[in-house]
N, C-alpha and C positions, 0 to 999 in steps of 0.2 A: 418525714423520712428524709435524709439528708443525703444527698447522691455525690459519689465522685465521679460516676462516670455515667455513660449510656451509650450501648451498640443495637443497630438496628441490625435483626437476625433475620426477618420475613415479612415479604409486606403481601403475601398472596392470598389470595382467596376472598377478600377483603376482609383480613385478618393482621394483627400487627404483632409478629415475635420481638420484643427489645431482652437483651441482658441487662443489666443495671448491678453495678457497682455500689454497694452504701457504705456507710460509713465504719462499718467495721471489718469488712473486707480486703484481702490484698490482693489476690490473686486467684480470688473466684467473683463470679458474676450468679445473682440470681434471676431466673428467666420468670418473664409476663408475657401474661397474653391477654390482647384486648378483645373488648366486645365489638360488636359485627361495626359501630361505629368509628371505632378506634380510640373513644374519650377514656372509657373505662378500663383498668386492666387486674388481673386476678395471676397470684401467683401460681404456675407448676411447675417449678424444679429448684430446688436451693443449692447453691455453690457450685457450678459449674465451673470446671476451670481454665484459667486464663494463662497467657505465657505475653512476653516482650517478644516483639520480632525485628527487624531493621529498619530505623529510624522511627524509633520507640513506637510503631504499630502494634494496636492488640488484636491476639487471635486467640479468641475462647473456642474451647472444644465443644462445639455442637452444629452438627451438619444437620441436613435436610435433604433425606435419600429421595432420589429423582426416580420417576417413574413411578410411584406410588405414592399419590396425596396421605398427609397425614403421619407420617413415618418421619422418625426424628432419632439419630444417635447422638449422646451425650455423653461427657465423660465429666461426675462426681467426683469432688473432692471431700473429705470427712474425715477427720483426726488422723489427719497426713497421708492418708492411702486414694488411689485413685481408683473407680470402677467405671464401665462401660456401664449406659442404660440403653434403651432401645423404648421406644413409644409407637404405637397404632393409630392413638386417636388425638392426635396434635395437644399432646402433654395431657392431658387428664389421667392417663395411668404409663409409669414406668415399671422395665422388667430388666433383671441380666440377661447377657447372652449367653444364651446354653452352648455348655461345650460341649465339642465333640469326644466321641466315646474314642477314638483311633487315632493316631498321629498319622502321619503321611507315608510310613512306612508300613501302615496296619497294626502297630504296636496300640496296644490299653494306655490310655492316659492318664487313667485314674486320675479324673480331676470329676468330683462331683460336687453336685449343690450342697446345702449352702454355701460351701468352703469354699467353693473354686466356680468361676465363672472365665468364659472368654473376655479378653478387652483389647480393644482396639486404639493405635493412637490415629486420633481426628484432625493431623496438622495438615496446613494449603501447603504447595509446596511454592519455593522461591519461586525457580524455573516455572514459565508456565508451559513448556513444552512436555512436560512431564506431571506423570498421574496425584501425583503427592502421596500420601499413606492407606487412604482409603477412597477406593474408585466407582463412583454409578453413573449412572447415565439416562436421562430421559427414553430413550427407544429401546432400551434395554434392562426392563422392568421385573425389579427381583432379583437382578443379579449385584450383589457389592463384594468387592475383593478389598481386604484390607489386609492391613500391619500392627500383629500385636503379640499376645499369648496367653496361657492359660495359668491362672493361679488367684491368688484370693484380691490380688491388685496389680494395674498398669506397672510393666517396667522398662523404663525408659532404654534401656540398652537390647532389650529383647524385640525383634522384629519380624517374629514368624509372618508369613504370609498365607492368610483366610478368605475362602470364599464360601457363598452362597446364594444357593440361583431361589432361591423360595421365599424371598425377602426378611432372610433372618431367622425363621423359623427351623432350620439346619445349617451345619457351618460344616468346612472340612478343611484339614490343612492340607495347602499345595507347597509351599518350600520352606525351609529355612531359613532365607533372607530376605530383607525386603526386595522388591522389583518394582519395576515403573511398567505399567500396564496400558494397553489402546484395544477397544473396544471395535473389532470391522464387522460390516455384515450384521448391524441388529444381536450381535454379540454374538453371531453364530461362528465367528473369529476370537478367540482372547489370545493377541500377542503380549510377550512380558519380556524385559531386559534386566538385571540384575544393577541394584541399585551400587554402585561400585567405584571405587576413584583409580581402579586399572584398566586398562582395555581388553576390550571384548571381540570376539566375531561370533560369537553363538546369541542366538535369540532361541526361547521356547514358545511354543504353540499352543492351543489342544482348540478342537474341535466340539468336544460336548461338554462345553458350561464346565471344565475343571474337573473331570472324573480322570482323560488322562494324559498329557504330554508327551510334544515331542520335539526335539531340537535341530534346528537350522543354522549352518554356516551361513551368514548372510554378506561376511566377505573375508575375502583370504588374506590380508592383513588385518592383524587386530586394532581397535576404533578407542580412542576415548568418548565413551555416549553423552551427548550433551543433553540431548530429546528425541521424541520420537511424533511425527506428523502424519496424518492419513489424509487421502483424497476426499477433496469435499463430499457428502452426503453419507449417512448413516449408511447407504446399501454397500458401498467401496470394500474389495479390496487388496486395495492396495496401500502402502504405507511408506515411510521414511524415516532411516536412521540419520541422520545429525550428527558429526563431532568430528575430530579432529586427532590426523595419526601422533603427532607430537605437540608438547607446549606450543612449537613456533611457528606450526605449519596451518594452512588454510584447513576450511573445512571441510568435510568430506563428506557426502551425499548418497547412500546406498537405498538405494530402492528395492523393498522385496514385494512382492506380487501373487498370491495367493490365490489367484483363478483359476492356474493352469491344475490345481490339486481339486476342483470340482467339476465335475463333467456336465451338469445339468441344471435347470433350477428345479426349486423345489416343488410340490402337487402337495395335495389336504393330504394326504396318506401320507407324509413324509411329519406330519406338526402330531404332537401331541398335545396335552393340556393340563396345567397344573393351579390350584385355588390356592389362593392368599388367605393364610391363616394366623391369626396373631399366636402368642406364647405356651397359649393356654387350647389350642387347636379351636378356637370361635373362629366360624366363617363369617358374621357378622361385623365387619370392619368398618365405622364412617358409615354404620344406616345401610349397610347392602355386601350382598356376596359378590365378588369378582373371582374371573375366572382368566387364565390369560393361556394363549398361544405360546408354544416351544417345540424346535426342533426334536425331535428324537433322535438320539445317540447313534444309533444305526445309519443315519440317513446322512450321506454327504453331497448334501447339493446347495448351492443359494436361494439365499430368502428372499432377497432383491428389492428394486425399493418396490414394489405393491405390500410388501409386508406391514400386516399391523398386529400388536402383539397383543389388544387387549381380544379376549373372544364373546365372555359375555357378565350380564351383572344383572344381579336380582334386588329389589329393597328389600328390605326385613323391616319387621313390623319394632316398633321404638321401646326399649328398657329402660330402665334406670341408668346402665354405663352409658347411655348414649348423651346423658347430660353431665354439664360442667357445671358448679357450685359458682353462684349466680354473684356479683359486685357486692361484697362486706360479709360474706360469708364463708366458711370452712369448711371441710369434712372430718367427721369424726374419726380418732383413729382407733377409737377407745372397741372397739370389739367388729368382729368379724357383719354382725347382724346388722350394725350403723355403717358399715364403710362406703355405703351411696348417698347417704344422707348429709343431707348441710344444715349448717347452724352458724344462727345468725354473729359476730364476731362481737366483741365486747362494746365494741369504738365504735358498730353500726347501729342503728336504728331502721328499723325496716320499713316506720311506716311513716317515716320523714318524707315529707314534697319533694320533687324532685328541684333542681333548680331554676327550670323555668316553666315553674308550677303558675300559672294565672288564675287569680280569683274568678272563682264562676265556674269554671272545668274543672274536671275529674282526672286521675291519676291512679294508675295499677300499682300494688303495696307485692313488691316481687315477693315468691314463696321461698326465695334460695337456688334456684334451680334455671338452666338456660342452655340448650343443647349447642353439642359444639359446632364449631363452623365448619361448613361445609359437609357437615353427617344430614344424611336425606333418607333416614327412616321416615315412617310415616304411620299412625293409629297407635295400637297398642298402648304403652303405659305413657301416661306425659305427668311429671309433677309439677308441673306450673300450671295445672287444671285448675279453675274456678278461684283467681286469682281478686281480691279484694280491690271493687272499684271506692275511693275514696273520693271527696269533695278537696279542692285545693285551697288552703285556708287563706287568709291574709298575713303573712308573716312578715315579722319585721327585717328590719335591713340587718345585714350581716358580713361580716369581712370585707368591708368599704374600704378603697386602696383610693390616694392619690400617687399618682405619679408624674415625670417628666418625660417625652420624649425621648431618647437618646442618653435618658438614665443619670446625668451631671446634674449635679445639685449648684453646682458653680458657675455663672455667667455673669456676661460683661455689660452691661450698663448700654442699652438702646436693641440689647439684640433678643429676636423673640423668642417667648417661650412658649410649648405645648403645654399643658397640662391635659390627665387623662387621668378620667375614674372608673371605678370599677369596682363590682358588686359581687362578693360570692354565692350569698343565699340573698332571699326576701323578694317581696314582690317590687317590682320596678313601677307598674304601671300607676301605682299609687302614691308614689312614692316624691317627696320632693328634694330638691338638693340646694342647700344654701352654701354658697359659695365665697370665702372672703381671702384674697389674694397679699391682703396686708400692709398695701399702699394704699388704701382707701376703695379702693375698686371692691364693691360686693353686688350680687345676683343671685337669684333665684332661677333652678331650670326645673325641669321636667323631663322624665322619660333621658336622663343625661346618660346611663348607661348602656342604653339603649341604642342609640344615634352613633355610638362611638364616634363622635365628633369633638376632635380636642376643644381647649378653651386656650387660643390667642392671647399674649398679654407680654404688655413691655416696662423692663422698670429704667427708670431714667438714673434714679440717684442710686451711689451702692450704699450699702448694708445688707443687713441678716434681717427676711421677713419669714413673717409668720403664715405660711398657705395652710389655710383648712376646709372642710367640708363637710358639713353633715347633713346626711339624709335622714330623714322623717316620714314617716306615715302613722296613723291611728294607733297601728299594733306594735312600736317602737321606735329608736332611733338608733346611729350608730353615727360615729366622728373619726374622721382620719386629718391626719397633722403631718403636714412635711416645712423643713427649711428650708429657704434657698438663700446664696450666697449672690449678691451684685456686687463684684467687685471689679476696677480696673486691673488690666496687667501691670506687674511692678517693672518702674524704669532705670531705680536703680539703688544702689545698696553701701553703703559706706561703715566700716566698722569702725568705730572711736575708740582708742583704747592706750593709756598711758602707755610711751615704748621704754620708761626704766620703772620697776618697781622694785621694793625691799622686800624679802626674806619677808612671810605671814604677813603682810601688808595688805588690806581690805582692795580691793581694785575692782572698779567699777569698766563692763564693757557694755557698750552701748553702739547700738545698731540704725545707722540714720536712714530712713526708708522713702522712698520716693516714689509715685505719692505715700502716703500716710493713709496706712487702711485699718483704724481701730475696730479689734474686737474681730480682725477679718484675718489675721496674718499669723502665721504659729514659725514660732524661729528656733532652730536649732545651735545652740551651741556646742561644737569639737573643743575641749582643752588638753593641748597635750596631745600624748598619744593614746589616748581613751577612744575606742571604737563605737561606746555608747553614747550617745549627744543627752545634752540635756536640755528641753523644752521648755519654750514659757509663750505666754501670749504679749507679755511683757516686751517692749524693743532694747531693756539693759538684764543685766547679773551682777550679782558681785559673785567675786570669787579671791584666795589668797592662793599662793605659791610658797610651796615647803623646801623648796631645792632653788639655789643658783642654777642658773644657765638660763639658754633661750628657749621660749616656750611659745611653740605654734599655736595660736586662737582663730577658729575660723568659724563664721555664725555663715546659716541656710536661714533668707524669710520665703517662707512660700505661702503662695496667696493665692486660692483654688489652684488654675494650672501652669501657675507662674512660680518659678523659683529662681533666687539670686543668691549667689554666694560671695564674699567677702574672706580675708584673710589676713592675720596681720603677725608681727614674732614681739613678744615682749620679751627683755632682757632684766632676769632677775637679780640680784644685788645683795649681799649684804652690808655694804657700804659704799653712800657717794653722798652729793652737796645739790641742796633744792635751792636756790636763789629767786624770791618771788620777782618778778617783773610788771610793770603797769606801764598803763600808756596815757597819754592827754586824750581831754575828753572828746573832741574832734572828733576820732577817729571812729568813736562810736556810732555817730549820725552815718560813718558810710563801712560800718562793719555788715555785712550780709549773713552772716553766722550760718557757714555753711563748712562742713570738714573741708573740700581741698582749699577753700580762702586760709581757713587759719594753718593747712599743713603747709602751704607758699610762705606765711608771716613768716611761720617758726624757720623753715628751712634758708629764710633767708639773716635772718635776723642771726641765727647758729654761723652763716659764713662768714658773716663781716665780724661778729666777735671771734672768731676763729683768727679772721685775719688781722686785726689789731692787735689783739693779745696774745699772739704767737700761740697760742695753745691747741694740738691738735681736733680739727673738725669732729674725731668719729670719739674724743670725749667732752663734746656739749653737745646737749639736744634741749632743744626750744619746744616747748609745748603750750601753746595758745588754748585756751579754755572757754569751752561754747558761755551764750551767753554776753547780756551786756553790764558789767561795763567791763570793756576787752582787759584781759588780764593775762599771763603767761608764767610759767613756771621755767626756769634755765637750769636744767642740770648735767650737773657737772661730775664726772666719772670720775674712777680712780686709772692712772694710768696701768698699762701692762707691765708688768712684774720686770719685764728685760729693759736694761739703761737702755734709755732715746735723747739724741741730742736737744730735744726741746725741753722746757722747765716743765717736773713733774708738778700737779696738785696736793697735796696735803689733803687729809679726810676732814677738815674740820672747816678749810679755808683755802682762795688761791690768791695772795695777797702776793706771791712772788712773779706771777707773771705779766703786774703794767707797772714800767719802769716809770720814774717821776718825769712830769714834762708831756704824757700825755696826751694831754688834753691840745696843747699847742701844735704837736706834729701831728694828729690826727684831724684838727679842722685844717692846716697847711694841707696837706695832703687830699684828703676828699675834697678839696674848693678847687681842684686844678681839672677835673670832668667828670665824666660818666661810666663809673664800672657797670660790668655789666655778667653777670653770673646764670647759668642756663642749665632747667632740667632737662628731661624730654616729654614733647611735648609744652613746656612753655618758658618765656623768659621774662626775669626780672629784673629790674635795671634798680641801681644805687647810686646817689647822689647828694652830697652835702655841699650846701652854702653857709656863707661865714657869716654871722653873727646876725643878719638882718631878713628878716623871713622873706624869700623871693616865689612870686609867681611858677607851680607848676609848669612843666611841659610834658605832654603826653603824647606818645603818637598816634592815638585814636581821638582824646576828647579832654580838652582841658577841663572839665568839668567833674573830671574822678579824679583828682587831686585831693589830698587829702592832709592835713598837719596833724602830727602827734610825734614825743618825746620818749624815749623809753628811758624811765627810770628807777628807781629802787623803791624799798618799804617805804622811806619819806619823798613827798610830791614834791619836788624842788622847783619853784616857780619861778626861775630865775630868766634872762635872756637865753631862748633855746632856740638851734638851729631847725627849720619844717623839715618834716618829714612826712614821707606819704607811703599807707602799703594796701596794696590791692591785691587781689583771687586773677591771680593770672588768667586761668579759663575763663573769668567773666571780664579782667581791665586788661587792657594792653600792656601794662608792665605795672613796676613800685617803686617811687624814688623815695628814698630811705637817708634821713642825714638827723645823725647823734651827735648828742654835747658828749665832747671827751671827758667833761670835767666830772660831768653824773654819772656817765658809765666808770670811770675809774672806783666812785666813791661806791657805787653793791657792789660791786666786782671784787674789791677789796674789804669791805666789810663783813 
């Protein structure tokens, strides 16, 4: 059974009422009730229903009328119509409530059964100073006053006001609208105020349990009611109005006092007495007749606190209604003859062990049947008589669970784990458990479900292990398997990804991870503006772009409860110029092949040809490509469509932007000092010497120096000036110095 929700309704008697929500439900709740231990629970009542209150609270309709054990109203829901039920014996039989033959004016109400039944709405109210829709009370037993009406179903705008002093088994209507009600005096008082958003100075009264009213100016300006309070103790009284003469004014306190309208208290000549009968006129309620204590209508005096309402109660000898259809079992609804009878459900077995059945002892094989809680019948009929003592066999193990602690299948490399097992059926005592955690660590235990004592264990390296366990005994075996995850937090995340590509051009993105968790890491790539990501365990994709323009790529690796994002814009193309780049072999011994080393190369590498070759910056981009032996790609854009005083590119060639002579003002020029060019976050310095390779200077370590050439498709091994380029974040800078003569000749070729 698959639950969305669960409300706990009653926990008395040592009894447990829950609603429970399943999976096909919106907005009813079906009620259980458990047995005397609270393990087991058996359904009686389907769809009860539920409503949203503020701050998405739920409040199902089913109360629990005070003052009489066992008594339950409920309000049904069933192919969209709602009814009121009424219960005696803590759900095991529901009834409607019978309507009154008279409205409150003594008119016929022509409302009879089947058709028409009373119903009641069961809401709490906001306010707690005030009654809500339907009002009981502990010390005033058998009497409920609610809000409802009469017809074949609940309707929500209709708010007649119902009482009943005989706990349901007679109703009568007292007004019109709803009111907000306070109980004084053991109810020998019922004050009511009219539930209303205008102001009031009239309160009504009545003196006998609701036969008949009478109204009080309780102050000579009219009140907006906010609630209504009585003096501590059930015997009071006296009481308190609440509210306020305008929106903006304070509150206002009217006290009315009810004593000076009795003269006496009350004597036994003044009480009468009236039995609690459920629907059907059975005095037999809950295993015994009660009888209870009531003023009589004539008598106006106080009950005071010596009062106690119940008077007297007899057992009854035990029936069939007096039992509940026992854990896996039904009742029949199939004819009038079977409607006490149970049978057993499809899914149960009656004469199944129970689950802490032990080899060697015996075991009761239930008949169906088990009386309800708190009914105190006694002798007479019992159908759980001469119930089948059984032998408890050796059963095999059954529904064997591993689990974690705190339920994360995910941790980090040194920190401990619990593991916990657990056994639904089979015998334990015999039972063995082998244990193998997947790092090599394996055990045998005994009696392991038993001790409820976790199993301690740490793994050092990450990966994905295999945890299992299985129990065994002579009469079977069963295996449970879980994963877990050892991985490090990720520290950091780098997206690789060409920034010009062509119109359907295969392009490869690649996700550089730190550490490197294979087979441990699931990454999401965003293209575009697609809201769906698409997954791989893979750290690359390819993918192609159908449209010019700039196109957002952003990859998530998440690694158990670590996640890193990355983000980058490629710029799509239908035409521009690739100029392959290479560099001397040098450079390789000190390339660390890491994305921000080669993003520094390329960005600096793009400035200085930017500035030699007059060609604007934001059309060449340098891209350095992982891997050794260091290699770079230069390309070269097309310029914007509007004239710019600098020389445009050509799509095929930029043959027109290095004037002849080159190569001479460009070593003249870099041999005269130190440019020096700066992102944020790090600086790189550029430097050319003439003609004869000279000793690095670095401001951290002369020792990250490094020589290499940057040249075209042919290696030209001619006389070339050193050069050096380093990962800012890891060298202190890059001094960088080109032959004019090599860069002229790809540049122009």
């Amino acid at each position: 059974m698959k639950i969305w929700d669960l409300q706990i309704i009653s926990t008395d008697e040592n009894q447990v009422f829950v609603a429970v929500q399943e999976w096909y439900q919106m907005d009813t709740y079906n009620l259980y009730q458990s047995d005397p231990r609270g393990v087991r629970y058996s359904l009686v009542l389907e769809d009860v229903r539920s409503s949203r209150q503020a701050e998405e609270s739920v409040v199902i309709d089913i109360l629990e009328v005070r003052g009489v054990k066992g008594v339950f109203l409920a309000n049904q829901k069933t192919n969209g119509k709602v009814v009121t039920l009424i219960t005696y014996n803590k759900g095991r039989d529901w009834d409607h409530l019978r309507p009154p033959s008279t409205d409150m004016n003594g008119k016929p109400t022509n409302c009879e059964p089947p058709d028409c039944h009373l119903h009641l709405h069961l809401r709490w109210a906001d306010n707690p100073y005030v009654s809500g829709t339907v009002h009981t009370k502990d010390t005033v037993p058998g009497l409920i006053m609610g809000a409802g009406n009469l017809g074949s179903q609940l309707v929500e705008y209709k708010e007649e006001m119902y009482i009943t002093s005989d706990c349901g088994h007679t109703w009568r209507q007292v007004f019109e609208e709803e009111h907000h009600v306070l109980y004084l005096d053991h109810g020998g008082v019922i004050a009511a105020i009219k539930d209303t958003s205008i102001p009031l100075k009239i309160l009504k009264f009545s003196v006998d349990e609701g036969l008949t009213w009478s109204t009080h100016n309780f102050t000579s300006t009219s009140v907006f009611v906010d609630g209504l309070l009585s003096e501590p103790g059930d015997e009071t009284l006296v009481m308190t109005v609440f509210g306020h003469i305008s929106f903006r004014s304070d509150w206002e306190l009217v006290k009315v006092d009810f004593r000076p309208s009795f003269s006496r208290q009350c004597s036994e000549d003044d009480y009468g007495s009236w039995d609690l009968t459920d629907l059907k006129g059975d005095r037999c309620i809950m295993g015994q007749q009660r009888s209870f204590r009531k003023r009589k209508s004539t008598s106006w005096c106080i009950k005071g606190r010596s009062f106690t309402s119940a008077l007297e109660s007899r057992v009854c000898r035990c029936r069939e209604s007096d039992f509940l259809c026992d854990y896996g079992f039904e009742r029949s609804p199939s004819s009038e003859s079977d409607a006490n009878k149970c049978f057993a459900n499809f899914w149960f077995n009656p004469l199944s062990p129970p689950d802490d059945c032990v080899l060697g002892q015996t075991y009761t094989s239930s008949l169906g049947y088990r009386k309800v809680v708190s009914n105190v019948c006694e002798g007479g009929v019992d159908p759980r008589q001469s119930p089948a003592q059984l032998q408890c066999p050796l059963t095999p193990p059954r529904g064997l669970q591993i689990s974690i602690r705190g339920e994360a299948v995910a941790v980090r490399p040194g920190e401990d784990v619990l593991f916990t097992v657990r056994q639904e059926q089979g015998d334990v005592l015999t039972t063995k458990y082998q244990v193998d955690l997947g790092d090599g660590f394996k055990a045998v235990y005994v009696n392991l479900t038993l001790t409820e004592e976790p199993i301690r264990h740490r793994y050092e390296s990450p990966g994905v292990y295999r945890v299992s366990v299985r129990a065994e005994n002579v009469a079977g075996h069963d295996e449970a398997v879980l994963f877990i995850h050892v991985n490090s937090p990720l520290q950091a995340l780098h997206l690789e990804v060409v920034p010009v590509v062509g119109i359907n051009q295969e392009v490869n993105l690649t996700a550089v991870l730190l550490p490197l968790n294979p087979n441990l890491t699931v990454f999401y790539w965003w293209i575009g503006r697609s809201l769906q990501p698409l997954l791989s365990l893979e750290n690359s994709v390819t993918t192609r772009f159908a449209d010019t323009g700039d196109v957002r790529v952003t990859v998530q690796a998440a690694c158990g409860n670590s996640v890193l994002q990355d983000s980058k814009v490629v710029r799509v193309l239908d035409q521009f110029q690739v100029v392959p780049l290479r560099f001397s072999k040098d450079l390789d011994a000190h390339n660390p092949n890491t994305p921000e080393w080669r993003e520094d190369v390329g960005l600096v590498v793009t400035r200085l040809l930017s500035k030699e070759t007059s060609v604007p910056e934001e059309l060449l981009v340098t891209v350095v490509k992982p891997g050794l032996p260091t290699l770079a790609d230069l390309h070269v854009l097309p310029p914007p469509p509007t004239p710019t005083r600098k020389r445009s590119l050509t799509s095929d060639k930029v043959s027109p932007v290095l004037p002849a002579g080159l190569a001479e003002g460009l070593a003249a020029q870099w041999s005269q000092g130190l440019i020096t060019t700066k992102r944020p976050g790090r600086t790189v310095y550029a430097q050319m010497h003439n003609e004869k390779e000279q000793e690095m200077t670095s401001p951290v370590s002369h020792s990250q120096g490094v020589q290499s050439v940057i040249q075209g498709e042919e290696f030209i091994d001619d006389d070339l000036d050193s050069q050096t380029l380093g990962n800012a974040r890891n060298h202190s800078g890059v001094v960088l110095s080109i032959n004019s003569r090599e860069m002229h000749s790809y540049l122009v070729s």
